[in-house]
N, C-alpha and C positions, 0 to 999 in steps of 0.2 A: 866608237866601236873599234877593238886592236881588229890590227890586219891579218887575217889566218896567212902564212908563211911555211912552205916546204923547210925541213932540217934534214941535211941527209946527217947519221948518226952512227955513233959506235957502241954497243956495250961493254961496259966496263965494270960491270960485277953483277954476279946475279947470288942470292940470298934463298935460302929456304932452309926454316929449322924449323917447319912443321910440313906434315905429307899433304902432297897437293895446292900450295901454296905457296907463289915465288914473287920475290921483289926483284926487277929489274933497274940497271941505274946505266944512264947513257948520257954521252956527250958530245958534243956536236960537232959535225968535221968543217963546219963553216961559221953560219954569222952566231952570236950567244941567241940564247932561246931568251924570247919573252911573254911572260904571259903575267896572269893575276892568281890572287890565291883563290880554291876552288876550281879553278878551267881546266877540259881535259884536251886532250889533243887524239888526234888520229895514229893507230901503228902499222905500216905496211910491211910486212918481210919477205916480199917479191925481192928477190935476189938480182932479177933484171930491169928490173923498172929504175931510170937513169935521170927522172927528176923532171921529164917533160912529156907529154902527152898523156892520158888517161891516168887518173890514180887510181892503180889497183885498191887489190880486195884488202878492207883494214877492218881494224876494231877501235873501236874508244875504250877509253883509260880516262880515270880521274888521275890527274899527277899528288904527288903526296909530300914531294919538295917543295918549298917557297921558292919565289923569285928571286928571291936574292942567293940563290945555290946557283955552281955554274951546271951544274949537272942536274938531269931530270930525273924523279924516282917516282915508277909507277908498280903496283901489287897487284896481284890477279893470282883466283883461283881456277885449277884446272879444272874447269869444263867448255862441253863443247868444242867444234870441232876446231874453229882458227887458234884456241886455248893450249892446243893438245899439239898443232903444229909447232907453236912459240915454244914449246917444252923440248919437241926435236930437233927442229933447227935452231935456236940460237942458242950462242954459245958467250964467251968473253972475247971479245977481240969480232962479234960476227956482227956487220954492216946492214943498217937499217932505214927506211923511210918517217918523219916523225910530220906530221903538219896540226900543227894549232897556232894559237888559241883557239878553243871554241867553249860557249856558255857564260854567265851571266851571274851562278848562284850569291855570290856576298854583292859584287856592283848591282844588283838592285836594292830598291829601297828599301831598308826597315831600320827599327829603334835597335839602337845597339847599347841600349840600357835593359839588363836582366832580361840580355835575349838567351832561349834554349838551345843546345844541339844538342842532335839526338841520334846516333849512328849503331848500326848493327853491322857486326860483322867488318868485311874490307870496306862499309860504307863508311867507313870512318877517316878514309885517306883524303879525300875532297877537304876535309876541316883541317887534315894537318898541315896542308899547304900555309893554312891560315890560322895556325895557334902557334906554328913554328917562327909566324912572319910576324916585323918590328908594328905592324898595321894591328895587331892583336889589342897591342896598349888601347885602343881606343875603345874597347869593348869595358863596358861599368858591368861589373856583378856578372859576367857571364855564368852560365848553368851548363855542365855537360854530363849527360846520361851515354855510358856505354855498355852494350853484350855484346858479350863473345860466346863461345862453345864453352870453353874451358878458360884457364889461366892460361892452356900453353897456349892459347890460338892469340893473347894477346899479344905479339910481334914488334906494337908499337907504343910500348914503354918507354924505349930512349925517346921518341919523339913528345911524350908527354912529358917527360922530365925535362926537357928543355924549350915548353913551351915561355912564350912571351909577356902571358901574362900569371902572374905570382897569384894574381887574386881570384884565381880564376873557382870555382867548383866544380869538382869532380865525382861522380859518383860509379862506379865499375860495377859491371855485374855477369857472374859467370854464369852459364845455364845449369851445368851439372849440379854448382852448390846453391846459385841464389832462385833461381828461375829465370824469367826471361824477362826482358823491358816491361813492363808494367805502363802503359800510357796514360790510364787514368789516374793511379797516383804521382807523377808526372806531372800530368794536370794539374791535380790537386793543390802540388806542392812550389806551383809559377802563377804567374798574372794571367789575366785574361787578354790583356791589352800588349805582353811580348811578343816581340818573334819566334816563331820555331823553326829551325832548320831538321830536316829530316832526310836522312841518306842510308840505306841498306838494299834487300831484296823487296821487289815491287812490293809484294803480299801485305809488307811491315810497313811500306810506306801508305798504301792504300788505309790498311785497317788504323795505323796512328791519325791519319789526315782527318778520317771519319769521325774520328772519338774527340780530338779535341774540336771540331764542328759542333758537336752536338752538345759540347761543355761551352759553346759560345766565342771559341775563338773567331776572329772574322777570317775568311780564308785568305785573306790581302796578308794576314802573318801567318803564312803556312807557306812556307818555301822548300820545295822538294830538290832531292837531287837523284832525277830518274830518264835521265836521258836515255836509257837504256831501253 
């Protein structure tokens, strides 16, 4: 199990080319961050908290860099209330508390032959940690089912374009033109016996887990990302 690890941090750029939605990227004013693909880490922006006693008020974040980047990049939509502070206060150049690793989603077991992911929305940043990273090779026939809102909410094109495995499938889907994830054709269209990884809003996660249950998946390959 990695050792969770204080980073005090700096941002050094922050991204938004659609409303309400910002990519943060930061890097660390001490040791290099390590983590695995998939794990999120904790964000404190207590301006006073100096690294020793009590860790203030944070949130989790899926990171959406691989480990092999020296800088972290995490996405988040604004809502809610610690959301809507990170929008006021930080800025480029504004100092931060970072502590991970924390979670497990790819280091537990499964078949990583014609395994699915299956991401809606920002749930999709958890996986790019790990289709950006050299660990991807090892993935036979992977299957990837994305929605988004629109075309413009997809954000993370460069990061598909430069994933690591070539062989990978892809299938996108916008809501406005296509409709929404479709889980039983999904089903349809995978083994009974792969993995599925599954990352979005509870709701999606919930009602997906149920539907491939009831089509016979075992739930030992139903792997969520809902720490939330």
């Amino acid at each position: 199990m990695a050792i969770v690890k204080k980073y005090p941090a700096k941002v050094i750029a922050i991204h938004s080319s659609i409303e309400s939605v910002y990519t943060l990227e930061f890097e660390s004013l001490d040791k290099p961050f390590k983590y695995a693909p998939g794990q999120f880490l904790h964000l404190a922006i207590d301006c006073d908290y100096d690294g020793s006693g009590q860790w203030p008020e944070s949130r989790c974040f899926s990171m959406k860099s691989n480990p092999d980047e020296e800088t972290i990049k995490i996405t988040y939509s604004l809502k809610g209330i610690f959301t809507k502070q990170m929008k006021q206060s930080l800025k480029v150049g504004s100092e931060v508390w970072l502590k991970l690793p924390y979670g497990d989603l790819f280091t537990q077991y499964h078949n990583k032959t014609n395994t699915v992911f299956i991401a809606g929305g920002t749930g999709i940043t958890p996986f790019l940690s790990l289709f950006t990273h050299v660990s991807f090779i090892n993935y036979i026939n992977p299957k990837i089912y994305l929605g988004f809102r629109s075309k413009e909410h997809n954000i993370y094109q460069p990061e598909l374009d430069s994933m690591c495995n070539s062989h990978s499938f892809i299938k996108i889907y916008y809501e406005d033109k296509d409709g929404i994830l479709d889980i039983q054709n999904i089903t349809d269209e995978n083994c009974l016996d792969s993995s599925y990884f599954i990352s979005g809003p509870p709701a999606m996660i919930k009602a997906f887990k149920q539907t491939l249950m009831l089509n016979g998946v075992d739930s030992m390959n139903i792997i969520t990302d809902n720490w939330e």
